[in-house]
C-alpha positions as CSV (number, residue, x, y, z in Angstrom):
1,X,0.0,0.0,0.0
2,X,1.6,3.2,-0.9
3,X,1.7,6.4,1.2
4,X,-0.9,8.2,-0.2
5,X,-3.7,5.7,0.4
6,X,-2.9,5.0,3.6
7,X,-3.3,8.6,4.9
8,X,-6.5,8.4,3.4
9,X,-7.6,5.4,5.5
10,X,-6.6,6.8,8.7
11,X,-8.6,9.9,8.2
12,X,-11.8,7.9,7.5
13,X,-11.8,5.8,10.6
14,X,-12.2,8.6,13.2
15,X,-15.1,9.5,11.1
16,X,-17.0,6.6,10.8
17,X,-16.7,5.8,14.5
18,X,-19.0,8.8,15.8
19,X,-21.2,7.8,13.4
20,X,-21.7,4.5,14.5
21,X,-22.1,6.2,18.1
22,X,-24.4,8.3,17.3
23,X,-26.5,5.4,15.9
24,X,-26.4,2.9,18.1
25,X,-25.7,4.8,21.3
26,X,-26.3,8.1,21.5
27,X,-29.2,9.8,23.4
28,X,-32.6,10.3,21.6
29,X,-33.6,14.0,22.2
30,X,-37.6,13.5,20.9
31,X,-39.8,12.1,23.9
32,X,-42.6,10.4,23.2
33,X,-45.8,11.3,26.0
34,X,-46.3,8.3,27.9
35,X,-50.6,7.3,28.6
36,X,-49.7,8.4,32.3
37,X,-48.3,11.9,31.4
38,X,-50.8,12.6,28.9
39,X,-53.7,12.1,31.6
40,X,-54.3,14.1,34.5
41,X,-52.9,12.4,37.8
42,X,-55.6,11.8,40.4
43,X,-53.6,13.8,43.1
44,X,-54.3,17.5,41.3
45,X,-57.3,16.6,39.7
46,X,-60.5,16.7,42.3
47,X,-62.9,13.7,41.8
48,X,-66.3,14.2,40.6
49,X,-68.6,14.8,43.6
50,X,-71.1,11.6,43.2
51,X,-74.5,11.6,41.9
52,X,-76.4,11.7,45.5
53,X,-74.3,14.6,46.7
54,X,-75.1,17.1,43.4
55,X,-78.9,16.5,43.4
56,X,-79.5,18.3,46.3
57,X,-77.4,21.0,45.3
58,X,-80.0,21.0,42.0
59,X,-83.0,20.9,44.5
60,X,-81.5,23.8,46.6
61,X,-81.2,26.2,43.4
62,X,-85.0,25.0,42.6
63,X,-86.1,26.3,45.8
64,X,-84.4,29.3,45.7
65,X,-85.7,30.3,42.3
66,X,-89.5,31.7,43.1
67,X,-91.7,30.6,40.3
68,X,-93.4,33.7,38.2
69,X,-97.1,34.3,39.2
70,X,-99.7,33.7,36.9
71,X,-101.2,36.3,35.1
72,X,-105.0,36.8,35.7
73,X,-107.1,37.2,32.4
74,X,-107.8,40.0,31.3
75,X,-111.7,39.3,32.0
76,X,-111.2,38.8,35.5
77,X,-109.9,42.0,36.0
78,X,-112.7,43.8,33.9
79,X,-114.9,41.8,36.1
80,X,-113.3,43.4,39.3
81,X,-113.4,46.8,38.1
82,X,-115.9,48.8,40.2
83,X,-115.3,52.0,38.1
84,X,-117.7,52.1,35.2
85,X,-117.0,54.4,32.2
86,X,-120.9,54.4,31.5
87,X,-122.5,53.5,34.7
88,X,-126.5,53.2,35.4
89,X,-128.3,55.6,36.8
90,X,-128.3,55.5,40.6
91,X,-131.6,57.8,41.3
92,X,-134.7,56.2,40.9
93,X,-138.4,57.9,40.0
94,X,-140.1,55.2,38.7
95,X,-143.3,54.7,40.5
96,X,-142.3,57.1,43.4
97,X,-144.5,59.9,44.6
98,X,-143.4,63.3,44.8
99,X,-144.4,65.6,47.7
100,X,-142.5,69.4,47.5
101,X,-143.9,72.1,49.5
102,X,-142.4,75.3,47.5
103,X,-141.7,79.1,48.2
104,X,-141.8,81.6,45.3
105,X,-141.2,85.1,44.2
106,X,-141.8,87.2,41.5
107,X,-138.5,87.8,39.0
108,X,-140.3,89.8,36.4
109,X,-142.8,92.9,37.6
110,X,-140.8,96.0,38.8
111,X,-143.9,97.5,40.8
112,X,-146.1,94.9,42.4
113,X,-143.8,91.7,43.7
114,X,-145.7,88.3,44.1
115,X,-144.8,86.4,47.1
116,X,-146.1,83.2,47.4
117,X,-146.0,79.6,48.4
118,X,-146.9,76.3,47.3
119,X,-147.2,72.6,47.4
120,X,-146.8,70.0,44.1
121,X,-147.3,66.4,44.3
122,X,-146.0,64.3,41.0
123,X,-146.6,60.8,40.0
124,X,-143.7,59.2,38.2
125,X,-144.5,56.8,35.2
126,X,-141.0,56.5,35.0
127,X,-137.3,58.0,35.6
128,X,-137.9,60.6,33.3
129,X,-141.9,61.3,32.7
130,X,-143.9,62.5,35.7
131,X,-147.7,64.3,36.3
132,X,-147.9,67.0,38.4
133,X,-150.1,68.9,40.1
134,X,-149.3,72.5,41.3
135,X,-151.3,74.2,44.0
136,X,-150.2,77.9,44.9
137,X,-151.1,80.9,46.8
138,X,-150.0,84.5,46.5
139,X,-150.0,87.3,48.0
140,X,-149.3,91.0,46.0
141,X,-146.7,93.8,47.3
142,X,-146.0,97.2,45.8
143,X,-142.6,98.3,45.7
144,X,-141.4,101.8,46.0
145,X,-141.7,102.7,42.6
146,X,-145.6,102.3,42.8
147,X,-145.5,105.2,45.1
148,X,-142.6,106.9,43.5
149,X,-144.9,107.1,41.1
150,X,-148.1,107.6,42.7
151,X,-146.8,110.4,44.6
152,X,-144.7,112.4,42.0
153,X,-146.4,111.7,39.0
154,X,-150.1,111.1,39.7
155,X,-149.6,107.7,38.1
156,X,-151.9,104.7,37.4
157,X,-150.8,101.4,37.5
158,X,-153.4,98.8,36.6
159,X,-152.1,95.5,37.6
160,X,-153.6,91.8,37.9
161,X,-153.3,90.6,41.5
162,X,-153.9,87.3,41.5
163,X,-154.8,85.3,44.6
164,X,-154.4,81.7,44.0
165,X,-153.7,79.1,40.9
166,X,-154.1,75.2,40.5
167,X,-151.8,74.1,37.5
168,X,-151.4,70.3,35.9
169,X,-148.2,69.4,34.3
170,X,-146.4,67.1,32.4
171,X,-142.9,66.9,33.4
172,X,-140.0,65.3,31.3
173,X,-136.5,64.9,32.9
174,X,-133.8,64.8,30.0
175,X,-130.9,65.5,32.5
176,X,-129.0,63.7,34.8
177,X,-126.0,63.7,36.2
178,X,-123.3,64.1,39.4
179,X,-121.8,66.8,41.1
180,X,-119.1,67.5,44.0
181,X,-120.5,69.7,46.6
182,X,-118.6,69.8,50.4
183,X,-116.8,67.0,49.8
184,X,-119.4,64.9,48.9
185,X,-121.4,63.5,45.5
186,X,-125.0,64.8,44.5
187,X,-126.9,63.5,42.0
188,X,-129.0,65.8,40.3
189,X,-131.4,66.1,37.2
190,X,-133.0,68.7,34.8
191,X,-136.1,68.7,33.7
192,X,-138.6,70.5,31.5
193,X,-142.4,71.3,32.3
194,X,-145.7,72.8,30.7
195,X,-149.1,72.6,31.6
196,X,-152.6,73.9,32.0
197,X,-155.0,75.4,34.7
198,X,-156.6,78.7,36.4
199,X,-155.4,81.2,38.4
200,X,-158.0,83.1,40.5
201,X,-157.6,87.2,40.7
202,X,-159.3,90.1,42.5
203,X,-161.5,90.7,39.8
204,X,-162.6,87.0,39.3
205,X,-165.4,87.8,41.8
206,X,-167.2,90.4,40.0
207,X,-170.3,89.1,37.6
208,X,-169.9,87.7,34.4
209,X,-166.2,86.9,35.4
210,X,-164.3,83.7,37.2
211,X,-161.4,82.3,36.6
212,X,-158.9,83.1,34.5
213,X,-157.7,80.1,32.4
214,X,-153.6,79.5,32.4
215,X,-151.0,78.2,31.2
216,X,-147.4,77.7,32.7
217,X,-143.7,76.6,31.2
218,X,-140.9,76.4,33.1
219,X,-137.2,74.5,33.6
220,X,-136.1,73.1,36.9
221,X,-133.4,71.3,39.0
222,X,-133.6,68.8,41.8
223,X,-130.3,68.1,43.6
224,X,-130.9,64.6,45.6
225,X,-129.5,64.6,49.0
226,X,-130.8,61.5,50.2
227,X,-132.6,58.5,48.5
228,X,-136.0,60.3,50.2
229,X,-134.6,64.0,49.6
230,X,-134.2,66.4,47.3
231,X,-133.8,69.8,46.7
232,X,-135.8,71.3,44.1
233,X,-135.4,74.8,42.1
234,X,-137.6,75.7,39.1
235,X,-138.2,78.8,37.4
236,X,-141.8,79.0,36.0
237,X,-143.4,81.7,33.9
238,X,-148.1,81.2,34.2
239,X,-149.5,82.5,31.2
240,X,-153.5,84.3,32.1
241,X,-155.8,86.5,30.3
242,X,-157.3,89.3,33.5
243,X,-159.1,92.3,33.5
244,X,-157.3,94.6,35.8
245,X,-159.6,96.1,38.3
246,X,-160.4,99.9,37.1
247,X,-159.0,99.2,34.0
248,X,-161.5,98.3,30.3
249,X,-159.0,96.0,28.8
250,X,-157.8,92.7,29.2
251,X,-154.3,91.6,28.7
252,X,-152.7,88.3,28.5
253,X,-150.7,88.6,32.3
254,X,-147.1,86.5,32.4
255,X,-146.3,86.1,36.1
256,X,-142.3,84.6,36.4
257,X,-141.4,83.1,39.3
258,X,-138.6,81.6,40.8
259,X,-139.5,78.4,43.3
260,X,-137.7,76.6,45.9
261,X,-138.1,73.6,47.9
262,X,-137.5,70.5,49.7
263,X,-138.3,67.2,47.8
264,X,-139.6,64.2,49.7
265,X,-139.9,61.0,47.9
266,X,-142.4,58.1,48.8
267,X,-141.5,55.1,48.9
268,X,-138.5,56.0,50.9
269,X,-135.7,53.6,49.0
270,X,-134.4,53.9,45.4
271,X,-133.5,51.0,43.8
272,X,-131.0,51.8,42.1
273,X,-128.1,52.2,44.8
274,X,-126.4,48.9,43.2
275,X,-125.0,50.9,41.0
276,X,-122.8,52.7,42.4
């Protein structure tokens, strides 16, 4: 073997044995996870508490949770409602009898004032249709003006002096309703009436005369205090035809009044307090 080649060998024999080293002995740098590593050990991981012990835990959070209330229906609570927006009428005429003693003055005579008073009685064929009868006695006073003018200017004043009248009437009650007065609710109605009848004057007793026929219209109120009460205000204008005395002429007489009164109602009890 010559020089050269054997210089060659030697250099390739240090070479080779790392190699084989490496191979065969050396250390293998990639670990592989092992089924133990790769799980959780059972010293840092806390068991699962057993069935038994979490299903009161489940009950405890049921019981703490309230259930939501039901929701009544919307009927029930109409039902319960004690507020109507239309509600029936709580006064009740039908088939009551009326009884109102009345006071009255004259609103429209300047000179001669009527002062009077009366008593009505009204049947009730329902809430808002009554018959009524008026009966009413007056009595005449002069103001100053009469004897102003008497005095100064040697004035006449022919007037009708009526004594007493007995009027029928028809009355119609359109109007109802509520109002607040001292902290407490009245109930109150309107209503309209006209009728027929005679009035008897201070010339009625001479011959060939009598009494005068009349007619009235008027508008009232009645303010109901109690079931069996009422207060009653109506202004009504009676219609005659007199012959003043000293005077030629007859004249067609309006005497206006303005009435008040107290309102008793037979029997005692509406019926329609229910309603409220």
């Amino acid at each position: 073997m010559n020089r050269p080649t054997l210089l060659l060998a030697l250099c390739l024999v240090p070479s080779l044995a790392p190699a084989q080293s490496q191979e065969g002995m050396g250390l293998d740098l990639t670990k592989e996870e092992s089924p133990a590593a790769s799980s959780p050990s059972s010293e840092d991981t806390p068991a699962a508490p057993p069935a038994e012990e979490a299903a009161p835990a489940v009950a405890a959070t049921a019981e703490e949770t309230p259930e939501p209330e039901p929701i009544a229906p919307l009927t029930d609570i109409t039902q319960e409602d004690r507020v109507k927006s239309v509600q029936r009428k709580v006064y009740r005429k039908k088939g009551r009898f009326e009884l109102t003693p009345l006071v009255s003055i004259s609103v429209n005579d300047p000179f001669y004032s009527k002062v009077g008073a009366s008593l009505r009685g009204a049947w009730y064929l329902a809430d808002t249709l009554a018959i009524a009868g008026r009966a009413s006695v007056m009595q005449v006073v002069p103001s100053d003006d009469v004897r102003t003018a008497k005095r100064t200017f040697n004035s006449k004043i022919y007037n009708s002096v009526p004594e007493w009248s007995a009027m029928g009437d028809l009355e119609w009650s359109p109007l109802y309703g509520k109002v607040a007065f001292l902290n407490s609710i009245l109930h109150f109605d309107g209503y309209l009436l006209a009728g027929a009848g005679v009035v008897r004057t201070e010339t009625s007793a001479l011959p060939d005369r009598g009494l005068n026929p009349a007619a009235d219209l008027g508008l009232g109120m009645r303010f109901v205090a109690k079931d069996y009460l009422a207060v009653n205000v109506a202004l009504i204008n009676t219609s005659y035809v007199d012959q003043p005395l000293g005077s030629s002429k007859g004249a067609i007489q309006n005497m206006m009044t303005l009435n008040a009164g107290i309102s008793l109602f037979l029997p005692f009890s509406s019926t329609g307090r229910d309603a409220e």
